[in-house]
C-alpha positions in Angstrom: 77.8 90.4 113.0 79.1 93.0 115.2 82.3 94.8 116.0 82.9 95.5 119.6 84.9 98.8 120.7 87.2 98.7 123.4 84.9 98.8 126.1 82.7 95.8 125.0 80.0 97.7 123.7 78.3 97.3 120.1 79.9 100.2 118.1 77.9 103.1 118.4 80.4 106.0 116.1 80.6 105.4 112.9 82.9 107.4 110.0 81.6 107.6 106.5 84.1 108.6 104.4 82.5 107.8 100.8 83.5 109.1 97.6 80.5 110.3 94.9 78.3 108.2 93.1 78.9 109.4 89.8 76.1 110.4 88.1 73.8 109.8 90.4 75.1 111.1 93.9 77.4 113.1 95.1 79.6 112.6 98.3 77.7 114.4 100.2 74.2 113.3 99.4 76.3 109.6 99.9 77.2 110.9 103.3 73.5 111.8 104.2 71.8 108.8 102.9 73.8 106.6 104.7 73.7 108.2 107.9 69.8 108.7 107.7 69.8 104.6 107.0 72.0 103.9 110.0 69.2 106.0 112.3 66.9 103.5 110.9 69.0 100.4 112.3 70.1 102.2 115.6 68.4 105.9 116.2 71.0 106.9 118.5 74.2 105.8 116.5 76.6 108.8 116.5 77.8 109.4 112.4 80.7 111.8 111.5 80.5 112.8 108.0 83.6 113.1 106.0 82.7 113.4 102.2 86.5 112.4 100.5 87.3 112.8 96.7 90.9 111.8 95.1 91.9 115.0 93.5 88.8 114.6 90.4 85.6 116.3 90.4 84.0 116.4 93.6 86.9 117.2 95.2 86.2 121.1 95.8 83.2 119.9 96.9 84.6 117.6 99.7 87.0 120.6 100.7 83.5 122.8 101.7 82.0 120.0 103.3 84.8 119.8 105.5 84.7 123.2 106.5 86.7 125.5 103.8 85.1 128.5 102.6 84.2 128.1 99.0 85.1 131.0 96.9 83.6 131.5 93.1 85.2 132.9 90.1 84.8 133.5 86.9 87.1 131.8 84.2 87.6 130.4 80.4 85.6 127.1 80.1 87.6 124.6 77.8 86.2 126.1 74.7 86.8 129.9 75.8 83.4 130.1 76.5 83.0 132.3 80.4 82.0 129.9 83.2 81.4 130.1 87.0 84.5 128.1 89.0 85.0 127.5 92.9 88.1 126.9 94.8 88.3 125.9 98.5 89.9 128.1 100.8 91.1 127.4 104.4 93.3 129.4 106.3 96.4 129.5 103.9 95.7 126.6 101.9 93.7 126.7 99.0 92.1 123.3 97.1 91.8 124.0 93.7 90.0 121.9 91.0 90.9 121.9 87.5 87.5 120.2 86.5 86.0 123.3 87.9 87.3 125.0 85.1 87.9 123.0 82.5 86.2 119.3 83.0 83.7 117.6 80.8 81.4 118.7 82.6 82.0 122.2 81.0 80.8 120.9 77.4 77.5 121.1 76.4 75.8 117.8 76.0 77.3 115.4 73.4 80.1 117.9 72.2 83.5 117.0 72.8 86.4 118.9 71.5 89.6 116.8 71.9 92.3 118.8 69.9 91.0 122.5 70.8 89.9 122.0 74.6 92.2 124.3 76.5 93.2 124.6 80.4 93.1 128.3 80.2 90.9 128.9 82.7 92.6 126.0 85.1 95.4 128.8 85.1 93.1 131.7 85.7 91.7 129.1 88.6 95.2 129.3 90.2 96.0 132.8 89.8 92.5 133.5 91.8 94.2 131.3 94.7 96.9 133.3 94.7 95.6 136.7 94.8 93.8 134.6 98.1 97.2 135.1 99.3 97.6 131.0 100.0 100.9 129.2 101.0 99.9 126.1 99.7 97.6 124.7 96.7 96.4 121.6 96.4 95.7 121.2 92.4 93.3 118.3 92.3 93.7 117.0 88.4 90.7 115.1 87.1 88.1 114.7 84.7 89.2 116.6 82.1 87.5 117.5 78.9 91.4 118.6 77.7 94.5 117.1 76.1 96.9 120.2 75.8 99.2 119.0 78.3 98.5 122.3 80.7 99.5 124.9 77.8 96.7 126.6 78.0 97.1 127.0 81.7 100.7 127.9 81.6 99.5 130.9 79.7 96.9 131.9 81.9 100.0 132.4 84.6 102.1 134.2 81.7 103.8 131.7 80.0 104.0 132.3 75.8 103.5 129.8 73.3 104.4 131.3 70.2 103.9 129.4 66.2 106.8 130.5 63.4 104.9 134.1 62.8 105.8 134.6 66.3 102.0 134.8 67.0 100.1 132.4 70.2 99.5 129.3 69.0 95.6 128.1 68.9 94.2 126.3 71.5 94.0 123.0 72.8 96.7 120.1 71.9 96.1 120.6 68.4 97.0 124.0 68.2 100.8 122.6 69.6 101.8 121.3 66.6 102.9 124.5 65.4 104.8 125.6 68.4 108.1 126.9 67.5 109.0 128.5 70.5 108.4 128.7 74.2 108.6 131.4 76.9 108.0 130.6 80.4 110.0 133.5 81.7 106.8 135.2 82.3 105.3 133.0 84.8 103.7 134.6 87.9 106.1 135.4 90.4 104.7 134.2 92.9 104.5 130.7 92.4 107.6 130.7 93.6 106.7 130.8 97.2 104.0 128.7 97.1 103.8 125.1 97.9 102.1 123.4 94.6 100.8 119.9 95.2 99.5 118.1 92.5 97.0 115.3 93.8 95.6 112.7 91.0 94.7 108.8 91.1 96.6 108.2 87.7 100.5 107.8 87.6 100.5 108.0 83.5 103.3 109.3 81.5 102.8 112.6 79.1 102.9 110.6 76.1 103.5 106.8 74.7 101.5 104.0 75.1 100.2 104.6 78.4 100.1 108.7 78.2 97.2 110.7 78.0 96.0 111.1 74.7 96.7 107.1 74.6 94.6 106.3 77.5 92.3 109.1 78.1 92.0 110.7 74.6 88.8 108.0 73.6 86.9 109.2 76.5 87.0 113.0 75.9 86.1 111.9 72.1 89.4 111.5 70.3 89.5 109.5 67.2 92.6 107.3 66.7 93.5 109.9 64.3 93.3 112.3 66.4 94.8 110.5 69.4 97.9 109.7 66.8 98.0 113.8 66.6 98.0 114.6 70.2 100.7 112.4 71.3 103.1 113.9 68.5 102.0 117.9 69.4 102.6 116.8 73.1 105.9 114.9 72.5 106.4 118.3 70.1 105.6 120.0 73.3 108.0 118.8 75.6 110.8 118.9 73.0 110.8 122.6 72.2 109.9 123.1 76.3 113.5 121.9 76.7 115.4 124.4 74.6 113.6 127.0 77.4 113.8 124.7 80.7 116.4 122.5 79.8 116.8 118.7 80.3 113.8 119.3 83.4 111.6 118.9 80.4 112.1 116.0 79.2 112.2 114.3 82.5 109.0 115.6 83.6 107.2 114.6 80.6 108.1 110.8 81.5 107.9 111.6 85.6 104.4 109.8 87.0 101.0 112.1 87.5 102.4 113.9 83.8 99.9 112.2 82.1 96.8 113.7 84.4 94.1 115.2 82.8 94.8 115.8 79.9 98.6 116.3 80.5 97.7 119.2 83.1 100.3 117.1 85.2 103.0 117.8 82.9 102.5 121.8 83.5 101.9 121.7 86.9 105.3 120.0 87.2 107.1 122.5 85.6 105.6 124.7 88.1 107.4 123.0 90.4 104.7 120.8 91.6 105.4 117.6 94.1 103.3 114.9 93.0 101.0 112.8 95.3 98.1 110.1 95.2 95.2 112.2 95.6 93.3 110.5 98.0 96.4 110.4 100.9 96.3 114.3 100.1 92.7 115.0 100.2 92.8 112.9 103.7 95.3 114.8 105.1 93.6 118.3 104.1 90.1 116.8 105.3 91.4 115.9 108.7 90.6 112.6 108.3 93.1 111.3 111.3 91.4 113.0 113.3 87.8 112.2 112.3 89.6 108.7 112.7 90.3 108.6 115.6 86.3 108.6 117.1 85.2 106.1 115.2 85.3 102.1 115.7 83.7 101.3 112.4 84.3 103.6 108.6 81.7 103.4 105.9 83.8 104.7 102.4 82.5 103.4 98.8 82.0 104.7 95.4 79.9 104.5 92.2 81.9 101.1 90.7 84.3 99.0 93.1 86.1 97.4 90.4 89.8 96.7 89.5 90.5 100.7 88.8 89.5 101.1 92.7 92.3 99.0 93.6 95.1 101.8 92.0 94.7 104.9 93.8 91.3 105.4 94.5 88.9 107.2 97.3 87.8 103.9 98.4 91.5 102.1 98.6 93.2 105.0 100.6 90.6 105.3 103.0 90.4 101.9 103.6 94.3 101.2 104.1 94.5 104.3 106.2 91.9 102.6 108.8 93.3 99.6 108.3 96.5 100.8 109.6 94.6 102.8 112.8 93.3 99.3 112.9 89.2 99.9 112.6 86.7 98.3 110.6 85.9 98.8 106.9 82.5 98.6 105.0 82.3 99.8 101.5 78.6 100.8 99.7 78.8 101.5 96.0 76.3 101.3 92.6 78.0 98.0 91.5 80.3 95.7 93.0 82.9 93.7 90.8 85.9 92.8 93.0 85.6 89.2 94.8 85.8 89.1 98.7 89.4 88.3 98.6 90.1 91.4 96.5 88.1 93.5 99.1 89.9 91.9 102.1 93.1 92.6 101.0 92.0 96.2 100.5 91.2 96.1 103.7 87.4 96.0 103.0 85.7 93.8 105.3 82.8 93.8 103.4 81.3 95.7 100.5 77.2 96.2 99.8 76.0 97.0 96.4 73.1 98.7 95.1 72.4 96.1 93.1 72.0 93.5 95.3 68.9 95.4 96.9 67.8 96.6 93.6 69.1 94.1 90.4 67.3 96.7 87.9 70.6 99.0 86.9 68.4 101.7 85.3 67.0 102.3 89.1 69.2 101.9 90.6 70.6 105.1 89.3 67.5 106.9 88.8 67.1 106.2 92.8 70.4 105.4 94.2 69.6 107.6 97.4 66.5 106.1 98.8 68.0 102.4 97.8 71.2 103.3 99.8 69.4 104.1 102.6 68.1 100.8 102.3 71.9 99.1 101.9 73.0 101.8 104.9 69.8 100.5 107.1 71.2 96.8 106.4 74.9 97.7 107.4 73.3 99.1 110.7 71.6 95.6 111.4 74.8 93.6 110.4 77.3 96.2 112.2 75.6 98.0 114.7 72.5 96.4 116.5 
């Protein structure tokens, strides 16, 4: 198999644009494996690394790789505890990542806290961009270890959420069951003059159904008791949220991207937010047009290319975008469980598994980078040589 470039030569530059392996690799050991497997297929092959990530964790990390200055702060973890945060900073622009701050990752190991995790230090995360003196912030939602639909980081930027005492309600999307009355007169000035763009791969509602306690609440440890009590201190939320903003917050709460980690969506859209799929933002920020344009053939991929891939994902937005410059797409991921026609109408040409060079799952992520070096050698044979 080989894919000719417009002079009739075997394609010698190739673009990986992969997202993380999660859990066991991240985009940027992705990025080297697969180039160091190509070099086993073709020494001379020319790889541009673009490590991409749709707005989750990872996605500060993709920012650096690209070439923005990664800047470190300290903030509240969800549970209040002090942690050690990074935003990306370029130029004006700043890429900020609420799982820095306040993902699951921030729990100690096998402790959840559904109703008291709070976004406060998301907030703080912001305000640290903004003393950067940025134009624009992208607000990459994802991953979060929080259901307080962005109260806590609302507060961080002055906002007041006051019980009937008139004293701050207690954390997390418990705590807003008591919420009597909301102040967001408070909020930093100068969000005003900032471009916010919030970039996630889920379109969810605040509440219902298919909001976020609903949907996400299981995975960050919610009982269905518990779930049952976020979606009424949330839908509590938004009610007594309009007697300050108006109708605004009502529509908002139902608006797509509300729903985002934890409800952070919700607050970043009363902070004016626009809401875009958080791959097509990340791409633009990367550059990836341009690191499209000199290649003939793009490796992307991620941990699982399932049905979830499909609706919004690293994987899917790269791929359409090459598909429209009209190059060649290869996927490499952990597992693989979307048929070929799924793939080709993805835009995938083909997509090579971990598991098809290694069937044992368990090593497969204990040594996913030395196998993928394997899988990247064997997309060198089939695409380059």
């Amino acid at each position: 198999m080989q894919v000719a470039d417009a002079g009739g030569q075997g394609t010698r530059r190739v673009l990986v644009a992969a997202d993380k392996f999660k859990g066991s690799l991240t985009a940027v050991e992705v990025a080297e494996r697969v180039t160091a497997g190509l070099r086993r297929a073709l020494p001379e092959v020319e790889v541009e690394a673009l490590p991409v990530a749709d707005g989750g964790d990872g996605t500060v990390a993709a920012a650096v790789a690209a070439g923005f200055e990664r800047r470190e702060v300290r903030v509240a973890g969800p549970l209040g505890q002090e942690v050690t945060a990074a935003f990306a900073l370029r130029g004006d622009t700043a890429v900020v990542e609420m799982a820095e701050a306040s993902g699951l990752q921030r729990l100690p190991a096998g402790v959840f806290a559904p109703l008291t995790a709070s976004t406060y230090g998301s907030g703080e995360l912001l305000r640290a961009a903004l003393d950067a003196g940025v134009r624009t912030i992208v607000f990459g939602v994802g991953g979060s270890a929080t259901t307080d639909g962005g109260a806590g980081m609302l507060s961080a930027l002055g906002a007041r959420f006051l019980d009937a005492d008139g004293e701050p309600v207690g954390p997390g999307g418990g705590g807003l069951a008591g919420l009597a009355t909301a102040d967001l007169s408070g909020l930093d000035a100068r969000l005003t003059s900032v471009e916010l763009v919030l970039a996630s791969d889920v379109d969810n509602p605040l509440t219902g159904p298919k909001g976020a306690p609903a949907v996400y609440g299981p995975q960050k440890g919610a009982s269905p008791d518990d779930v049952a009590a976020l979606d009424a201190a949330l839908e509590h939320f938004a009610k007594v949220l309009e007697t300050s903003v108006g109708p605004r917050a009502a529509e908002y709460a139902a608006a797509p991207g509300a729903g985002a980690a934890g409800g952070i969506g919700y607050g970043a859209l009363l902070l004016g937010a626009r809401f875009r799929a958080g791959i097509e933002v990340m791409l633009d920020v990367l550059g990836f047009a341009h690191a499209l344009e000199r290649a003939e053939l793009v490796i992307t991929g991620e941990g699982s290319l399932d049905e979830q891939t499909l609706h919004g994902k690293a994987p899917a937005g790269v791929a359409a975008a090459a598909r429209a410059a009209g190059r060649e797409v290869v996927a490499v991921c952990g597992r693989l469980a979307l048929p070929p026609e799924a793939l080709g109408r993805a835009g995938i040409r083909r997509a090579y598994p971990l598991t098809d060079a290694e069937p044992d799952i368990a090593k497969c992520i204990a040594e996913a980078g030395p196998i993928l070096e394997r899988v990247a050698e064997q997309i060198g044979r089939d695409f380059l040589t």
